[in-house]
N, C-alpha and C positions, 0 to 999 in steps of 0.2 A: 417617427423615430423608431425605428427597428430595435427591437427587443431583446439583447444579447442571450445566453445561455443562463438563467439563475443555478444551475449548479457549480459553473465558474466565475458568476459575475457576483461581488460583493453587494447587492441592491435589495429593499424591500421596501415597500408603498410610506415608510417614514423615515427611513434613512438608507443612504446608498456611500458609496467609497468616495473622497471629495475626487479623485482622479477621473470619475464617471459623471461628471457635472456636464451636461451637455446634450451627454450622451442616455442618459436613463433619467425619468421623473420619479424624483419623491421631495417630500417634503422637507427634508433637513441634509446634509451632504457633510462626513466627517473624513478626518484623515485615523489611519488605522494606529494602534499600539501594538508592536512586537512582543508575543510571550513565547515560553516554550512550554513545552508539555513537561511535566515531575514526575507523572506515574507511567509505571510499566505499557499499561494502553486504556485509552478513554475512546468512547462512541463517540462520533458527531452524529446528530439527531438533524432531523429535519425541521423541529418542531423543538421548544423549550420544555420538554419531555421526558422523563427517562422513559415512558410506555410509549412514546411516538418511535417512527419507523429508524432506525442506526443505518443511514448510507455509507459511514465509510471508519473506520478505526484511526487513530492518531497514535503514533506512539512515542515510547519518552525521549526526548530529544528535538523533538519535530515543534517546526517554528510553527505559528498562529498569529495571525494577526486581527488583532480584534477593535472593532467599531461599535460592540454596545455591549454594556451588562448590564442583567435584570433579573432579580429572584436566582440570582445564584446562579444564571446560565450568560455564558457568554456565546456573542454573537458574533462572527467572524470567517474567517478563510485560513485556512492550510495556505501556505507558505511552498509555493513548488515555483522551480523558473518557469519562466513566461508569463506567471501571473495565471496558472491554471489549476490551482489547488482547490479543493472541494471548499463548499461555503457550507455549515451548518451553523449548530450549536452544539457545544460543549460544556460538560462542569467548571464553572469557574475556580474553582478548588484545587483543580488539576495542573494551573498554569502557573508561570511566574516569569516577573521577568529579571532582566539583568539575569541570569545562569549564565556557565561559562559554557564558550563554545566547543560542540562535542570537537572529539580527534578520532574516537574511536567507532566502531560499530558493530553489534553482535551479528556473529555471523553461523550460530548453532539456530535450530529450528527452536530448542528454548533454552536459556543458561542461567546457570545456577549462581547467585550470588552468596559466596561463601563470608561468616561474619570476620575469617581467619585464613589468613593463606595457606589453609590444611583440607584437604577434602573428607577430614573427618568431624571437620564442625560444623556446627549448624547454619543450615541454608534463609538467609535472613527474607531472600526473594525469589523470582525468577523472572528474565529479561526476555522477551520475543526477538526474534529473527531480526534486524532493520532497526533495533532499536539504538539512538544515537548516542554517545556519552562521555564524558571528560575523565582522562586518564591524569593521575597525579604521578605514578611511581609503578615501583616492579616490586616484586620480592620474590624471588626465584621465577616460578611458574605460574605466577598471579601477577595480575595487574589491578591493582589497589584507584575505588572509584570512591572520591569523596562523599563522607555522609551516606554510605550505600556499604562498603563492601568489596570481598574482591571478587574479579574471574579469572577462572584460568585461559591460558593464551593460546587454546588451541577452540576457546568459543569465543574469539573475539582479534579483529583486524582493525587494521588504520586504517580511516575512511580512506584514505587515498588509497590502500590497496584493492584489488577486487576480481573474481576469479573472472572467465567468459563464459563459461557455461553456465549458464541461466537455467536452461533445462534440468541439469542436476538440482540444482535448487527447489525446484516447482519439483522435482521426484522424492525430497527430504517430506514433501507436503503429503506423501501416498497416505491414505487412512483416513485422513483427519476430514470433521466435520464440515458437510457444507452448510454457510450461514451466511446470510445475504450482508453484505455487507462486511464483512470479514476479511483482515490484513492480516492475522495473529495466531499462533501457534490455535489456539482455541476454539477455528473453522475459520475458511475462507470461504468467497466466491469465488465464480467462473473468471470474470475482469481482476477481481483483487490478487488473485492465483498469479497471472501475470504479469499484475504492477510490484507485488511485493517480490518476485525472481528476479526482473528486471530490477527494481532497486538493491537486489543484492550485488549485480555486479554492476554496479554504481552507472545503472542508467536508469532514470525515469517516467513513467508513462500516465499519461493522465488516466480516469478511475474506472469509468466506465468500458463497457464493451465497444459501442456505438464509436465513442470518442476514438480509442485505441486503434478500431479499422480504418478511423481517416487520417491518424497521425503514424501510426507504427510503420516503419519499414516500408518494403515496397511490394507493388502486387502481385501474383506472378499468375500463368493461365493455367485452370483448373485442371489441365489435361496434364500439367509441367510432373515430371520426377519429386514426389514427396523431400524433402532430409528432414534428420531432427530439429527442431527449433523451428519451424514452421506453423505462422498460428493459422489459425481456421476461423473461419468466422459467421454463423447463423445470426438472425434476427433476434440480437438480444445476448447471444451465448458466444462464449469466446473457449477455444482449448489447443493445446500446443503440440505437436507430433516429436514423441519419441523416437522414430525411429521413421521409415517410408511406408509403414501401413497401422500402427500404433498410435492411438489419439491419450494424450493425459489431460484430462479435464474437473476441476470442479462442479458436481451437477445434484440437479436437485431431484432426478430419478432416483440416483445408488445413493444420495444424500449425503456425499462424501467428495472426495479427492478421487475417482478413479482411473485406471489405462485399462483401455479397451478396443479393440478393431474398429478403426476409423472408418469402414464400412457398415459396421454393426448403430454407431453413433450417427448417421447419415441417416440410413435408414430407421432409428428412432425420431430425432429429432425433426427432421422433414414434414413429420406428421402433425404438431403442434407449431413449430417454428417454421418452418418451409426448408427448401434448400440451402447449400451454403451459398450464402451470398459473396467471400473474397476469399483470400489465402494470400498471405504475406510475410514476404521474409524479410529478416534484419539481418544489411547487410553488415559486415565487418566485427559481429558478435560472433564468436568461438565456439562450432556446437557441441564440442564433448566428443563429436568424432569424425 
């Protein structure tokens, strides 16, 4: 029996997904419960942990489907098509089900939930980039979110809208902290950099690096003309090109978001990681120029 991926497959040595009966050995086989996520953003752990290692961030809106709870942590999978969402654990605190389904999605790197549709009162929250949510009403220049708060309409779009420049996106990201594991205003990774841009302009990409290079786009030969929106791809590392000699990447050198000479990057990286091993472009995504 060949042993699928455990970072997408819902399986562990006492319970596994009943749709994986077959296919994977354990001892008991359930069918999942649909939640969503409440709060602003929650870690999936690998481990029913808060000190265990955070693979991937959830944030509010974001379905979960979960097959075991225990001590307060739910056991489960992200909710992505094709059935490729990360599997950890989560707070069970964080979830719920029946929520209504989002319409909207914040499209500011962070947005303010105001208590009042005035931007001179108080800020009751603040929402990440991606984050999903149900829109009841307007009032002027606010969009009023049940039980929450309003935003204003210039951080926040209909899920069905969405720009093409992905690239822009991942550059809202310049500064901020590198943190393994990381979807949210609050540090990103190198992989997470470009699932959370790509989910802005309403495409999405499985989590990892590794994954990314065998699904994204197409490949092109290393010798080809750079453009913007070109990812790169080392043993492990993933970063996007700004421009035809401009790399922007999440790294845990500058321990940041940075852009730097995709020549300068090569020859850093090579030394630890090797060379790049693909380069792949997304065809019919809009690069900004």
């Amino acid at each position: 029996m060949n042993t699928p991926d455990p970072r997408i497959t819902p399986y562990k040595p006492d319970l596994a997904a009943a749709h994986l009966k077959g296919k994977v050995e354990a001892k008991n086989y359930g069918d999942a419960i649909c939640h969503q996520v409440m709060m602003p953003v929650i870690p999936l752990h690998k481990a029913p942990a808060s000190a265990s290692m955070m693979d991937t961030q959830l944030l509010l809106g974001t379905e979960f489907d979960i097959y075991d709870i225990h001590n307060g942590w739910a056991w489960g999978q992200e909710v992505q098509r094709g059935g490729k969402g990360y599997v950890g654990y989560v707070p069970n605190m964080a979830l719920a089900r029946g929520a209504a389904a989002p319409t909207h999605r914040i499209s500011a790197i962070r947005a303010p939930v105001f208590i009042k549709p005035d931007l001179k009162t108080a800020i009751r929250t603040t929402l990440p980039l991606n984050a999903k949510l149900s829109v009841d009403g307007r009032d002027g220049d606010y969009y009023r979110i049940p039980d929450m708060g309003y935003v204003h309409r210039h951080h926040i779009n209909a899920i069905k809208d969405a720009s093409e420049d992905f690239v822009s996106i991942a550059e809202l990201h310049l500064g901020l902290p590198y943190v393994w594991g990381g979807i949210s205003p609050d540090g990103v990774d190198c992989s997470g950099l470009v699932q959370t841009s790509l989910r802005a302009v309403g495409k999405d990409a499985l989590r990892d690096a590794d994954m990314q290079e065998a699904t994204i786009g197409t490949e092109i030969a290393k010798d080809a003309g750079l453009k913007r929106g070109d990812l790169i791809f080392w043993k492990g590392h993933v970063g996007m090109m700004r421009d035809a000699e401009t790399l922007l990447h999440a790294n845990a050198y500058h321990m940041k978001v940075a852009s730097e000479p995709l020549a300068d990057a090569i020859t850093r990286i090579e030394k630890t990681a090797g060379p790049v091993t693909s380069i792949r472009r997304l065809q019919g995504l809009h690069n900004g120029k």
